[in-house]
C-alpha positions as CSV (number, residue, x, y, z in Angstrom):
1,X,1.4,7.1,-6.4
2,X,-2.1,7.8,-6.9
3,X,-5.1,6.1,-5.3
4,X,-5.3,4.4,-8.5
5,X,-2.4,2.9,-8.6
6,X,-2.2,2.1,-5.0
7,X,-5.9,-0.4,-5.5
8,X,-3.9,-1.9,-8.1
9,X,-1.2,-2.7,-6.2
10,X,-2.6,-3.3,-3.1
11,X,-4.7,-6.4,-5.2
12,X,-1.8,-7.7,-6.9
13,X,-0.2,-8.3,-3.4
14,X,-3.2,-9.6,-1.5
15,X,-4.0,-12.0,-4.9
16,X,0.1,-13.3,-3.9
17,X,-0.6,-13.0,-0.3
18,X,-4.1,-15.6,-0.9
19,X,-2.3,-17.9,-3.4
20,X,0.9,-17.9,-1.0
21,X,-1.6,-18.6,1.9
22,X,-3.3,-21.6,-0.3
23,X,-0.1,-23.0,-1.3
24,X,1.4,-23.7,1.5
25,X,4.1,-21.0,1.6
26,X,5.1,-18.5,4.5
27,X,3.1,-15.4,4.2
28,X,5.0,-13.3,6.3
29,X,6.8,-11.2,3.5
30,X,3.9,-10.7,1.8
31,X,1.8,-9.2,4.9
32,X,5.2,-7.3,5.1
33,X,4.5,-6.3,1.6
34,X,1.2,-5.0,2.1
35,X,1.7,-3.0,5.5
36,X,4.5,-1.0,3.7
37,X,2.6,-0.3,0.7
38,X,0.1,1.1,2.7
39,X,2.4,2.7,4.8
40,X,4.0,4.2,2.3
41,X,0.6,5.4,0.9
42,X,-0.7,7.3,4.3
43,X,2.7,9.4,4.4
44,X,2.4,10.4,1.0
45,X,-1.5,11.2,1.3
46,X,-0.2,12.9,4.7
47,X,2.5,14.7,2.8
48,X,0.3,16.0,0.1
49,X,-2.1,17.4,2.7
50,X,0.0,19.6,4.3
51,X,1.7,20.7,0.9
52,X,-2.3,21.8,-0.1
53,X,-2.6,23.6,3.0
54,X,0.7,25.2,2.8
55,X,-0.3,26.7,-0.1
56,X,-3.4,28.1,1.4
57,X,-1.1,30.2,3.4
């Protein structure tokens, strides 16, 4: 995933997360949402890291 594509998903689940929020409607699954995307994101970032420096070696 690249930063890119993280923004864009990132927005799309914070737009659901505000319109969820507005509506009425339990936002717990969407805060879920978001705190594994970016999640997700800091391990791969992490992963890629090392892989760069790795190949320094």
């Amino acid at each position: 995933m690249t930063e890119q594509e993280f923004l864009r998903r990132i927005r799309v689940l914070s737009e659901h997360l505000v319109d969820d929020y507005y509506d009425g409607n339990e936002i717990d699954g969407d805060v879920k949402a978001i705190e594994l995307l970016c999640h997700n994101f800091i391990e791969m970032k992490e992963m890629k890291e090392k892989d760069i420096e790795g190949n320094k070696i």
